[in-house]
C-alpha positions in Angstrom: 22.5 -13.0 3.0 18.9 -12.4 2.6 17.5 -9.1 3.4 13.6 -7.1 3.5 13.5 -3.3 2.3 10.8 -1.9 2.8 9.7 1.9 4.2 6.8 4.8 4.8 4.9 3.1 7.2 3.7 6.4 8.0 1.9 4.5 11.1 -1.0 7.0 12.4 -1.6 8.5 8.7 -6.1 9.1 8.1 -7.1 8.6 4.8 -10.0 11.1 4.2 -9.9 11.5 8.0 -10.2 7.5 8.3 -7.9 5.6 10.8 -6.2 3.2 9.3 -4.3 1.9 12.5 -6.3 -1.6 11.9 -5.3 -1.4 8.1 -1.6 -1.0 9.2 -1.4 -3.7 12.0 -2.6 -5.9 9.7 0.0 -5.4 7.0 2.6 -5.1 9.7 1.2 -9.0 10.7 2.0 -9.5 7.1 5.6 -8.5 6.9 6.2 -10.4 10.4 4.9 -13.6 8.5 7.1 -13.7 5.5 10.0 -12.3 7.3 9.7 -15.8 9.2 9.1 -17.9 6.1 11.9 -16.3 4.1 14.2 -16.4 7.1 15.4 -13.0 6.5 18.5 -12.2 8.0 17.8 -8.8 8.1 15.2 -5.6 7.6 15.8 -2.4 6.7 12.7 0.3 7.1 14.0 3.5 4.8 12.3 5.9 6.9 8.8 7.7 7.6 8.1 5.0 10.5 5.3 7.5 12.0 3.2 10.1 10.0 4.0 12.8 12.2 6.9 13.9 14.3 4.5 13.8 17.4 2.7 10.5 16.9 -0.1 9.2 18.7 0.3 6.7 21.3 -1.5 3.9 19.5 1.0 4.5 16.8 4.4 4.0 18.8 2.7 0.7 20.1 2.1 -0.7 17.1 5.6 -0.3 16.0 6.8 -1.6 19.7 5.1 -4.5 18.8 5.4 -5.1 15.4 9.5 -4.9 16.5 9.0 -7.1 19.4 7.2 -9.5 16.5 10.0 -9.5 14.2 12.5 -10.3 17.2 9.8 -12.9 18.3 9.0 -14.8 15.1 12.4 -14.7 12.9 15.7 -15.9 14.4 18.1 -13.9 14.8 16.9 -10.9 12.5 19.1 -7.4 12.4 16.5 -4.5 12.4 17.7 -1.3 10.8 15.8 1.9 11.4 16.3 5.5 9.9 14.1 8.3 10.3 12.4 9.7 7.5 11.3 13.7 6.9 7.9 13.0 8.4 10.1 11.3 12.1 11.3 13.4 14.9 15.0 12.7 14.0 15.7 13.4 18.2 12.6 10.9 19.0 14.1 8.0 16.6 17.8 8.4 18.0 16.6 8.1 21.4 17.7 4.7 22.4 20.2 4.8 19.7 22.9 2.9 21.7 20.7 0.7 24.0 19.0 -0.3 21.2 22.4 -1.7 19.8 23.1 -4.2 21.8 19.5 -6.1 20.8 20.5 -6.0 16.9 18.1 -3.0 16.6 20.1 0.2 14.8 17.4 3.3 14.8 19.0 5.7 13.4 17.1 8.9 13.5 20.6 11.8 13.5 22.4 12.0 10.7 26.3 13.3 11.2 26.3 16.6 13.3 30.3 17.5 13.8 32.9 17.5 11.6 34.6 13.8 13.1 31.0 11.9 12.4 30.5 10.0 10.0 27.2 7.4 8.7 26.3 4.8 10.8 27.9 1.8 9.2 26.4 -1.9 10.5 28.9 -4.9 9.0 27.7 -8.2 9.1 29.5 -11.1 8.2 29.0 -14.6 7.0 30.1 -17.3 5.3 29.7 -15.8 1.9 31.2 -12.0 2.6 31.1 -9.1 4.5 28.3 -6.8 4.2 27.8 -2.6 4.9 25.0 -1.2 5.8 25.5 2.6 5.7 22.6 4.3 7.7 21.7 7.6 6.7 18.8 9.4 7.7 16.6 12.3 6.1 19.0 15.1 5.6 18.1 18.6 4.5 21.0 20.9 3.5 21.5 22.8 6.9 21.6 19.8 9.0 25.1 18.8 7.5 27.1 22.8 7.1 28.8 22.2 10.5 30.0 18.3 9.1 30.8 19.6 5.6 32.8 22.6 6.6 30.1 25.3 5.1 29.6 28.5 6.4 26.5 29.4 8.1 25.4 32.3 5.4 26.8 30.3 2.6 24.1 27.6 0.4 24.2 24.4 -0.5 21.5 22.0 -2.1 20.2 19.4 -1.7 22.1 17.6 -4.1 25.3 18.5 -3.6 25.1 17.9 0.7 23.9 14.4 0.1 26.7 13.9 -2.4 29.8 15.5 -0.2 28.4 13.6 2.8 28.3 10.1 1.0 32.1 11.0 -0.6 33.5 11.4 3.6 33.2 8.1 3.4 35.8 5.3 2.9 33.8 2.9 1.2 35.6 -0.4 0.6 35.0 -1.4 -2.9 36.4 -5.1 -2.3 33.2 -5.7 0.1 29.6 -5.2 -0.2 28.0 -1.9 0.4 24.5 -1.5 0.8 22.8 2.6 1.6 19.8 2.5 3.5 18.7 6.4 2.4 15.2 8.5 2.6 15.5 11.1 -0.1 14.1 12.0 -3.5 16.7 10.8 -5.6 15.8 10.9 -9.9 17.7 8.9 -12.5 20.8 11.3 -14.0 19.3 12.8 -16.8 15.8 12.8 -16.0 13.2 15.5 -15.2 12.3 15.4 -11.8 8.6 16.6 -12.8 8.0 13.2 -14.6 8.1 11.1 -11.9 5.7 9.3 -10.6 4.7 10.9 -7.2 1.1 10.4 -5.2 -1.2 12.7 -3.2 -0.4 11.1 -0.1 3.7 12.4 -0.6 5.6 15.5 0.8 6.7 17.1 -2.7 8.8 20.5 -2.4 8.2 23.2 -4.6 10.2 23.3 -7.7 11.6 19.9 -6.6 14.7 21.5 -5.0 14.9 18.8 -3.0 16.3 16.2 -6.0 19.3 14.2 -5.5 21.0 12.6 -8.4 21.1 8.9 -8.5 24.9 8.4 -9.8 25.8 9.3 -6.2 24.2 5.4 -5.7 26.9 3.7 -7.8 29.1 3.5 -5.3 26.8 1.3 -3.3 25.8 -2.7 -4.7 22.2 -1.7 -3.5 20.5 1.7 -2.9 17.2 0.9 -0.3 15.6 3.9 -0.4 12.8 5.3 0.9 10.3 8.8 0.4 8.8 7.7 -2.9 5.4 5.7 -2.6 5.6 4.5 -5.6 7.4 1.1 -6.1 10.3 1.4 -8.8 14.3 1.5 -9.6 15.9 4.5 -10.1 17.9 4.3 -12.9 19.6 0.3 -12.1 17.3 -2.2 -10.7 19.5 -2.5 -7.5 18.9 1.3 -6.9 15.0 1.3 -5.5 12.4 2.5 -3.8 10.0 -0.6 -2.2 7.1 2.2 -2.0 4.9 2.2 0.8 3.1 -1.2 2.0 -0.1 0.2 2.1 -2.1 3.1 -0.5 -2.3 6.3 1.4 -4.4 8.3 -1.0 -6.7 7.8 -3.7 -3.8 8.2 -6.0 -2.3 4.6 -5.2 -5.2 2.7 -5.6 -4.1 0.3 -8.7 -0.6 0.5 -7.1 0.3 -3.4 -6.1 2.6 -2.9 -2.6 4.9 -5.6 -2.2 8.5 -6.6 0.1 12.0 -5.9 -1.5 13.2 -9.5 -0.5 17.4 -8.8 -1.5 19.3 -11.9 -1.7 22.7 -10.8 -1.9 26.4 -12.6 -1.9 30.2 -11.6 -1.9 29.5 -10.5 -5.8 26.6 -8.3 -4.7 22.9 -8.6 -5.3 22.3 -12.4 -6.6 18.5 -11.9 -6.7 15.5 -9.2 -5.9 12.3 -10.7 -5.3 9.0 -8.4 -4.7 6.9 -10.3 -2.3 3.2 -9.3 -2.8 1.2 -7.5 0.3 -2.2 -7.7 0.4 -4.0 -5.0 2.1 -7.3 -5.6 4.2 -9.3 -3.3 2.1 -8.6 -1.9 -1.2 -9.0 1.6 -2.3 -11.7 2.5 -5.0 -13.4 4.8 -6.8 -16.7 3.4 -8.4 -18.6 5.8 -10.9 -22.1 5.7 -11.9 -25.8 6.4 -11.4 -26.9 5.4 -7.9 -28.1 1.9 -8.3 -24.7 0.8 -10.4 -22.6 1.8 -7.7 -24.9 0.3 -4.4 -24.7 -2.9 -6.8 -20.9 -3.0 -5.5 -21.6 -3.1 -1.9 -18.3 -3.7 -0.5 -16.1 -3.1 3.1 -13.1 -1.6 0.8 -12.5 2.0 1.4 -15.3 4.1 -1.7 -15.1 7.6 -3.8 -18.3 7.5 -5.1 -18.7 9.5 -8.5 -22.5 9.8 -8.7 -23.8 10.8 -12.0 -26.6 12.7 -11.9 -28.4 13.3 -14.7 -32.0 15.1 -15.5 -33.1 12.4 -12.7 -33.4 15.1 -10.0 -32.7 12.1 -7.3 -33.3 12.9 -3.7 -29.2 13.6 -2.3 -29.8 12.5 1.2 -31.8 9.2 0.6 -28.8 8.5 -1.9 -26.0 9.5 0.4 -27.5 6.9 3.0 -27.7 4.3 0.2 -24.3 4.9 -0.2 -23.3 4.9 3.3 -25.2 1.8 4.1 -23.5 0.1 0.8 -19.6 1.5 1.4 -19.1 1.2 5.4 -15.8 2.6 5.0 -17.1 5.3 2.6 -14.5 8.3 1.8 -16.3 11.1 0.1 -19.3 11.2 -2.9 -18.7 13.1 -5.8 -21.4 14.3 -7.9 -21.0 14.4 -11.7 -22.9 15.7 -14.9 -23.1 13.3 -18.0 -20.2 15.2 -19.5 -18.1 14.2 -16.5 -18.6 17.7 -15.0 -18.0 17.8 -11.1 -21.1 19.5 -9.7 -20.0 19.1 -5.3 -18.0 17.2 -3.2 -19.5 15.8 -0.1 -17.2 15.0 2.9 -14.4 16.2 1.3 -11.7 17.1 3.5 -10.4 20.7 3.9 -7.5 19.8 3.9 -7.4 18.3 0.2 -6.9 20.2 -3.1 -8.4 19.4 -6.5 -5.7 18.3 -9.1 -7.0 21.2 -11.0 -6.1 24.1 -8.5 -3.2 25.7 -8.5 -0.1 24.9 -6.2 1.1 27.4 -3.3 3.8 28.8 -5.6 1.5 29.7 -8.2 -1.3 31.3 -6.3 1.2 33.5 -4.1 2.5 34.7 -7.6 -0.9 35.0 -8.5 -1.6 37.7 -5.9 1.8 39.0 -5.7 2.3 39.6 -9.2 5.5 39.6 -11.0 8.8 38.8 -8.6 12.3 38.4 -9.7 14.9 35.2 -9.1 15.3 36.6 -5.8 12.2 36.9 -4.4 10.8 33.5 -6.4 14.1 31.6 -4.6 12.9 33.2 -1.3 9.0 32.7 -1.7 10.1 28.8 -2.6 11.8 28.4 0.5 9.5 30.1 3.0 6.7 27.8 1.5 8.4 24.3 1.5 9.6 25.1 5.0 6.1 25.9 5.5 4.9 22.8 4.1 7.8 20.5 6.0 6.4 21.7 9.8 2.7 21.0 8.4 4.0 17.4 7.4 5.8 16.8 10.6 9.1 16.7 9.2 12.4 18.0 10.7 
């Protein structure tokens, strides 16, 4: 059986307040393409279909259409669907069981009641029988009612994704694939080293981690939530990353397809099928007529240095404009590399340099105990999980 991972569409996502709906079809057209070539039996998208919980209309059509694509161009294909924290879980499930009877699982509710358990899809062939366990973006709360857990009592992250994988009777004598969208981190290793981008949901103090040996019950974890492509811990434990750079962050990141060829023994053969995107993302630095040199339709941070050259700022920023048609922002810089402005830079962004929310409320709070720092940390990832659109 051969199979696509891939996940964080995040269709209707701006970069710099830049649509990149045409940026997105395009890679979508893409994923359509090889899916046909490969004759991929399956796909799996691991969540963060749409940007937002409430996304635009242009948005849910190009996903209606790059699903009536896939069902178009490749014979035969299973499409599995979970929501991500970004989806409206209730939006996703909506056609849950209609949906079924096409070979389309979208799976946006995890377990509610005690008697529920993950959406398992078995396929079979020639070669074995395969699992696909479904599970969507779960935060603690969701799952007390399913695990048995009090309504006043805690639980982490951690330990619900954990107790809700163990319900399960996994069959160890077939093959077991989790489609999941959660930070997991590799047993052993500090969740502040990973590699995470500007364009990503990160919770404060990472209390959102999930431990990866949860995953070795599975032949292949296809995960989703990191943008960044990479195994967590085994190579059969990944995330595929986004398709497409979403910040300035992920502009040397090369986005590709998890093409999974796996048999009755379990994963035979993982294959990462480049995507090309149809602009890049860069960020040119130099004086004026260095970086105009580099005309180009990609999307452009411009790091002007400006020197003792006193150069006219407007006639440059319509240099640049005219050179960079898809132009993000101009940065002007001193010799020494000093940041002098910003122009056109969103309000929404904040300088690597700057402190995060946790920080700054300490800041002008002053000192709090393990109480009040556990409560402040929760009040401002919930805060920062409606801004996102998640659940």
């Amino acid at each position: 059986m051969k199979f696509f991972h891939i996940s964080d569409l995040h269709l209707g996502i701006k970069l710099r307040g830049r649509s990149l709906m045409e940026d997105q079809k395009y890679i979508l057209d893409q994923i359509v393409k090889k899916a046909a070539e490969e004759k991929a039996d399956a796909i799996v998208i691991a969540g963060d279909v749409y940007d937002r919980s409430v996304p635009p209309a242009e948005a849910v059509e190009l996903f209606d259409g790059f699903v009536t694509d896939l069902m178009s161009e490749v014979e035969n294909i299973l499409i599995m669907v979970i929501s991500g924290n970004h989806d409206s879980q209730e939006r996703l499930n909506i056609f849950r069981n209609i949906l079924q009877k096409d070979n389309i699982y979208m799976i946006g509710m995890p377990p509610a009641n005690p008697d529920h358990h993950i959406e398992k899809v078995t396929v079979r062939d020639e070669e074995g029988i395969y699992n696909f366990y479904l599970l969507p973006y779960i935060m603690p709360h969701m799952v007390k009612n399913v695990l048995g857990i009090g309504k006043d009592e805690t639980i982490s992250y951690n330990d619900a994704v954990h107790a809700l994988i163990k319900r399960e009777n996994i069959n160890n004598s077939e093959v077991n694939i989790l489609v999941s969208h959660q930070f997991y981190n590799t047993v052993g290793k500090n969740a502040e080293t990973v590699e995470r981008t500007d364009s990503e949901y990160i919770t404060v103090g990472n209390i959102d981690e999930v431990k990866s040996d949860i995953l070795e019950l599975f032949d292949y974890a296809a995960l989703g939530h990191i943008h960044t492509p990479g195994a967590v811990g085994n190579p059969n434990y990944r995330y595929c990353g986004s398709p497409l750079g979403y910040s300035m962050s992920e502009r040397e990141q090369k986005k590709s397809i998890v093409c999974v060829d796996i048999n009755e023994n379990g994963v035979k053969n993982i294959n990462l099928i480049p995507l090309i995107p149809l602009r890049n993302i860069r960020r040119i630095q130099g004086i004026p007529e260095d970086i105009t040199a580099q005309a180009c339709n990609d999307y452009v941070e411009a790091e002007v240095i400006d020197g003792e050259s006193n150069y006219d700022k407007q006639e440059i920023k319509n240099m640049l404009r005219d050179a960079f048609p898809y132009l993000l922002n101009i940065k002007w810089i001193k010799p020494d590399n000093e940041v002098m402005a910003a122009y056109d830079k969103p309000k929404n962004v904040i300088a690597g340099n700057e402190a995060d929310p946790l920080t700054m409320c300490k800041m002008f709070l002053g000192e709090l105990n393990d109480d009040e720092e556990k409560m402040l940390t929760e009040v401002i990832n919930e805060l920062n999980a409606n801004e996102k659109g998640g659940n």
